[in-house]
Steps between C-alpha positions, in 0.01 A plus 500: 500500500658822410524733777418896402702816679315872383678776393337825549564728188311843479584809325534713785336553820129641387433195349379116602782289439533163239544212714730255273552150554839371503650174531803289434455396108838288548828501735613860366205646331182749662208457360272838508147437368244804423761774453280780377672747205650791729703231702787484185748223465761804645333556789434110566884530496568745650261416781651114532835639485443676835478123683742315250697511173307436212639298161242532275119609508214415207147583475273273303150553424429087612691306720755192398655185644800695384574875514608660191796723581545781235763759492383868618378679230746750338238769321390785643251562176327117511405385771387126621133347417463412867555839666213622378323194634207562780636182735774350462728152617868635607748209566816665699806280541787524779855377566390236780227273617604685881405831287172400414365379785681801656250706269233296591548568851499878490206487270309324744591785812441792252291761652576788296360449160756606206472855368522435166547972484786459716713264265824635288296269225148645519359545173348738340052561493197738414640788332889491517458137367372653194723780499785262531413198289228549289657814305698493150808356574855646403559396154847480528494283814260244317705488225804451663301223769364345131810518330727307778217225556494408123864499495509264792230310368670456148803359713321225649338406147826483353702286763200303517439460108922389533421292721214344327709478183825316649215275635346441185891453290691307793347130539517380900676227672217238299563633230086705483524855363205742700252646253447841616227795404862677368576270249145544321476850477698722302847666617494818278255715433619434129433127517148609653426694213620225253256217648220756538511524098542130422204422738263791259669362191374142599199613654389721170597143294251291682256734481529508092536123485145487741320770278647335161553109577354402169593746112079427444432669822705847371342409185131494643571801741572723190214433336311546746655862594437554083139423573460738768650770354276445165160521707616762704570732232165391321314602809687848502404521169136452520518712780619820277209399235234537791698775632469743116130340401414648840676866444193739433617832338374832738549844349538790735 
């Protein structure tokens, strides 16, 4: 049966205070259940830091059998899906099983809820929120952010695509070469190009050799399209004839 401490969390003194369960997820990680938006993974931190060291802190919108540790989030232009999130599961992980239950312990003898106001970390709401986040970024800055995340990103591609490729070349100890997603797609944007026109060139064939399997088919089609135009043009034709037996001559 798992045992529940509550950790008092309010925004400052005028208001009633969240009461969130915590308990020991596993030897070294704090499980906080309920944490409402306001209560940030900085000031979940920050406020755990003040009992024991924390390693690593993640906020997930369901829980897990296992926590999913993600590096802090660089950007100060994007911001995470969760932290907008009403309620919120926040798994916090320390150095020791002794730290934990240390945690645990104060937790449990907490009578002063925590001030979320009075944190380093406190973020920001209402108007300077919107003042401070919710305004047209600095273009330069986003570039810049952009820029170096693509270029980092295009790193990891191209070690991995390497990697991929010395898979896909070098046969293992049993002699099996790994087929990879790398070794189906195109290297250059040049060979891209090149398959993108064979695939149209073959595609446009079998759609002639559908529309024109048999030379009596062609044969039949154009005659028909003869036809067509024939009784089309007789019908304009008449048309005109109504059109001038019609005409009645009016003098001013």
């Amino acid at each position: 049966m798992r045992q529940y401490s509550w950790l008092k969390v309010s925004w400052n003194a005028n208001y009633a205070p969240h009461h969130l369960p915590c308990s020991a997820h596993d030897e070294t990680t704090l499980l906080i259940l309920g944490c409402p938006s306001y209560f940030t993974d900085c000031c979940v931190k920050e406020a755990m830091s003040s009992y024991s060291e924390v390693v690593n802190i993640s906020s997930q919108a369901k829980p897990s059998q296992i926590p999913k540790f993600h590096p802090p989030n660089p950007s100060q232009f994007f911001r995470d899906s969760l932290e907008s999130t009403e309620f919120r599961i926040v798994y916090v992980n320390f150095n020791s099983d002794a730290a934990l239950k240390s945690v645990l312990s104060s937790i449990s003898v907490m009578a002063k809820p925590v001030f979320v106001s009075e944190l380093k970390s406190k973020p920001l709401l209402g108007l300077k929120r919107w003042q401070g986040e919710d305004q047209y970024p600095d273009e330069a800055q986003l570039r810049a952010e952009c820029e170096q995340y693509m270029a980092e990103f295009n790193s990891r591609e191209k070690l991995k695509m390497q990697h991929d490729k010395e898979m896909a070349e070098n046969p293992d100890e049993d002699g099996w070469i790994m087929v990879t997603k790398s070794s189906k797609v195109c290297a250059t944007a040049e060979q891209a190009e090149e398959r993108k026109r064979q695939y149209d060139e073959k595609l446009e064939k079998k759609k002639k050799e559908i529309l024109h399997l048999y030379s009596f088919q062609d044969r039949e089609k154009r005659k028909q399209s003869l036809v067509e135009l024939k009784r089309k043009f007789q019908e304009d034709k008449d048309k005109i004839s109504k059109m001038k037996a019609a005409r009645v001559f009016r003098p001013l």
